[in-house]
N, C-alpha and C positions, 0 to 999 in steps of 0.2 A: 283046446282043453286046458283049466287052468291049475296050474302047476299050487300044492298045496303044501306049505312049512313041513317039514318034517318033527318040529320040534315046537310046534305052537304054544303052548303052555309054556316054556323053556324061554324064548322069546319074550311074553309076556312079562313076563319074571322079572327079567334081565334089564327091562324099559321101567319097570316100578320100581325104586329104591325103599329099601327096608323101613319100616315106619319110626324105628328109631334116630335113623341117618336124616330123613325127611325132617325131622323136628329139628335139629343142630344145623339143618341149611335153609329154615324158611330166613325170607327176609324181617327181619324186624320192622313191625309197621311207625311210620312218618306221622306224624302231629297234622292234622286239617289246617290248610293257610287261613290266613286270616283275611277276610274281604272288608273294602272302604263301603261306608256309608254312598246313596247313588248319588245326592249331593256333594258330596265330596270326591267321589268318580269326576263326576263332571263340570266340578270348578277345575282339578287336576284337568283333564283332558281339552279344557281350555286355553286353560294356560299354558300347555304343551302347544298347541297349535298358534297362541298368538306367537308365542320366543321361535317358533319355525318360520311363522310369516314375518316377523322381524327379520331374523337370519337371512330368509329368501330375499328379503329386500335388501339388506346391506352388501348382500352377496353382488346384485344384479348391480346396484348402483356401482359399486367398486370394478366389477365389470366392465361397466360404461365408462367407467372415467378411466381406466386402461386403456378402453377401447380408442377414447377419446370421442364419444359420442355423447358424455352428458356437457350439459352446458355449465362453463363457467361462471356463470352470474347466477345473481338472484333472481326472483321474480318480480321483484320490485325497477330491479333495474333492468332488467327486460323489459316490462311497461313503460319507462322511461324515453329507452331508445323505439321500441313503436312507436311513442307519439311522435320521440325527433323523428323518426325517419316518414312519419308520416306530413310532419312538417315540410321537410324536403324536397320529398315532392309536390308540395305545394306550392312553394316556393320556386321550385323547376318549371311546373306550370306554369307559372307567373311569369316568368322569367323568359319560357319559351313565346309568351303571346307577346310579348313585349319587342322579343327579337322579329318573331312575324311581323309585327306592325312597324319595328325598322325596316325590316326587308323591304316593307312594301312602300314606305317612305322613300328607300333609298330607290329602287325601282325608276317610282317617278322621276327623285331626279335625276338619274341618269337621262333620263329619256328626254326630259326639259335641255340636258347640257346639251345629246346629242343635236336636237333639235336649233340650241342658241349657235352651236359648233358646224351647224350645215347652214343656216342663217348667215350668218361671220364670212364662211367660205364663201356663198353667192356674192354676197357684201366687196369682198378685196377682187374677188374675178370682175365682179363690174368697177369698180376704182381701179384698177389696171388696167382694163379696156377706156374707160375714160381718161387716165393719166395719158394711154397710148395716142386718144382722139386727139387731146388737147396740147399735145406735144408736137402731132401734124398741122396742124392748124396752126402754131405757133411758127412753123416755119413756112408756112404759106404767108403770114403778113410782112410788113414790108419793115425794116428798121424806122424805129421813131427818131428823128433829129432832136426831138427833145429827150431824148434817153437821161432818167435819172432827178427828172427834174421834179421840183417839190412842189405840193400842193397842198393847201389847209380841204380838209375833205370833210370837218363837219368843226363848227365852234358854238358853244355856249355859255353865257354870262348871265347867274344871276344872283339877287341880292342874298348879304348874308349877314343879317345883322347892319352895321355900319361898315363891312367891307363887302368885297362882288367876289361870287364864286365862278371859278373859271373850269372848262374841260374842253379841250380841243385833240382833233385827231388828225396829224400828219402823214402823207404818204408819199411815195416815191414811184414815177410809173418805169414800166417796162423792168428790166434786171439791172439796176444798177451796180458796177465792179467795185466802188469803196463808199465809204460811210462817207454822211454828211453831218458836219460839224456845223454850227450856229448857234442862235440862241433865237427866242422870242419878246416880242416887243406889244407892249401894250397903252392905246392911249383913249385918252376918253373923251366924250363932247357931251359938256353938261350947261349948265347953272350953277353959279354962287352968287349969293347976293344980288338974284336979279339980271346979271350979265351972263350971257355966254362966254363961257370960256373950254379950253382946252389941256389935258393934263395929262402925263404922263404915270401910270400906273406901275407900283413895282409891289412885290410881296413882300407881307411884313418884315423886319428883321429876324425876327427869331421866327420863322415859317411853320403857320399850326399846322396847314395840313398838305404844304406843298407839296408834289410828290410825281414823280414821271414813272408811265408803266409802261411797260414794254411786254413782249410775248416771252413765253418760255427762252433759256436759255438754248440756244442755236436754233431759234426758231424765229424768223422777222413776222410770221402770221399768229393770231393766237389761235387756241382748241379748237378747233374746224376753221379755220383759215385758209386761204385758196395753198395748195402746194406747190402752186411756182414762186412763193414766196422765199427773199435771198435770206439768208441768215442773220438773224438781230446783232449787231455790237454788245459793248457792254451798257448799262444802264444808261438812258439818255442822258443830257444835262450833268456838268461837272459838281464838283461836289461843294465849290465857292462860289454859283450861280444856279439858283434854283429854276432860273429860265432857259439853263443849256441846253438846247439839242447835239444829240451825239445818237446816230440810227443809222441804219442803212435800208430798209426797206418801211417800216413805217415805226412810229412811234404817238404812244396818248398820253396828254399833258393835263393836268389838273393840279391846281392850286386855289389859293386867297389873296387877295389883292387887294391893298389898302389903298383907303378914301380918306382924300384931305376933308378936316371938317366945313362944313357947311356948302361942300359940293356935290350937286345930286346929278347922278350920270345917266343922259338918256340913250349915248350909243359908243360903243368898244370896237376901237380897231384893231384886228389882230395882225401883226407883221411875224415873217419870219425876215431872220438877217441871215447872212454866210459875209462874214469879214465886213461887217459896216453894208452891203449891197440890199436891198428888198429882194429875196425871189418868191415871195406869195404873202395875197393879205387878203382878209373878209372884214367885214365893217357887221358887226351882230348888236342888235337892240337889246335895253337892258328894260328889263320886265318893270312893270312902275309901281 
């Protein structure tokens, strides 16, 4: 059951203020605002949102570059460095097919070298096995009593102009223990005027192309020469006789030889001397 104001009217009363008091408390009314044209609204509310997206973006970028996430260059030189770097690798390319195609260069040769280097090896094991044969056998023969002894072992004379060109090859057999010291002698069987006669042949004075060759220095054989060959002296032939020999295992003679005038030589006898004595001579025809 609901419980009823004892004083309702009373109440009422009390909640409505007197109508003179009501007048002294209204509010005073406010003036109507003023509204912008809607073209004017909405340039304003543009322009509000461009200066925000402005802001937005200054903000962000400033951001980034605290961050350290925007980039320090431009875009320009950005482009720049793409192409170098696309250059680079091009150039890397290049550069890698190049090393391949050494590589595979280098490959080969190796393979060549090892190949010349296993060659080489069979090569000296068979030259030491034949050094070995040829060393037995040497003491299987019997000593030569001519040990040492000299032989002209090839001579030829031929024209050269109005003098004779000479080239003779001396040797020594078996090992001889010291040099052989002499010199060469040359004499001729021709015609002058008709007559036979005989002459004695020497090299010019001032000698064009006299000249004695010998093999390498410590070597009596030359570049592939047998190796039981004894060891060369010094240069054959002294140095005020262009016909000296001085050798110990063999020695090649070549020079020019002057022709008295109006003698035509049909045959050269070649001598070796040792102190005035003959120990070898060839008689060589002279080409006509």
């Amino acid at each position: 059951m609901k419980r009823r104001p004892l004083l309702p009217a009373l109440g009422r009363r009390l909640r409505r203020p007197p109508a003179g008091l009501a007048r002294l408390i209204r509010r005073p009314e406010q003036p109507a605002a003023r509204r912008l044209p809607p073209p004017l609204q909405v340039l304003v509310l543009l322009s509000m949102l461009a200066l925000g997206a402005a802001l937005g973006s200054g903000l962000y970028e400033y951001a980034r570059r605290l961050a350290g996430l925007a980039p320090a260059i431009s875009h320009s030189e950005l482009a720049q460095l793409r192409g170098e770097a696309q250059r680079l690798v091009a150039d890397n390319e290049r550069l890698q097919n190049r090393l391949n195609a050494a590589d595979g260069q280098l490959a080969i040769e190796r393979a060549a070298k090892d190949q010349l280097a296993a060659e080489l090896r069979a090569a000296q094991k068979e030259m030491g096995g034949l050094r070995n044969d040829l060393a037995f056998f040497e003491q299987l023969i019997p000593a030569d009593p001519r040990q040492g002894q000299v032989s002209i072992r090839s001579a030829e004379v031929d024209r050269q102009g109005a003098s004779l060109r000479y080239r003779v090859l001396l040797m020594r057999s078996g090992r001889p223990s010291g040099e052989f010291r002499g010199q060469l002698q040359f004499t001729a069987s021709g015609t002058r005027d008709g007559a036979s006669v005989t002459v004695d042949l020497r090299p010019p004075a001032e000698p064009l192309a006299a000249a004695v060759a010998t093999g390498p220095a410590g070597s009596g054989a030359p570049a592939g020469g047998a190796a039981t060959a004894a060891a060369q002296g010094p240069a054959g032939g002294a140095a005020d006789d262009p016909l000296g020999l001085r050798f110990r295992q063999y020695q090649r003679a070549e020079g020019t030889l002057d022709v008295p005038p109006g003698f035509v030589a049909r045959t050269v006898t070649v001598r070796v001397l040792e102190g005035g004595v003959v120990r070898s001579q060839s008689v060589v025809d002279v080409p006509a």
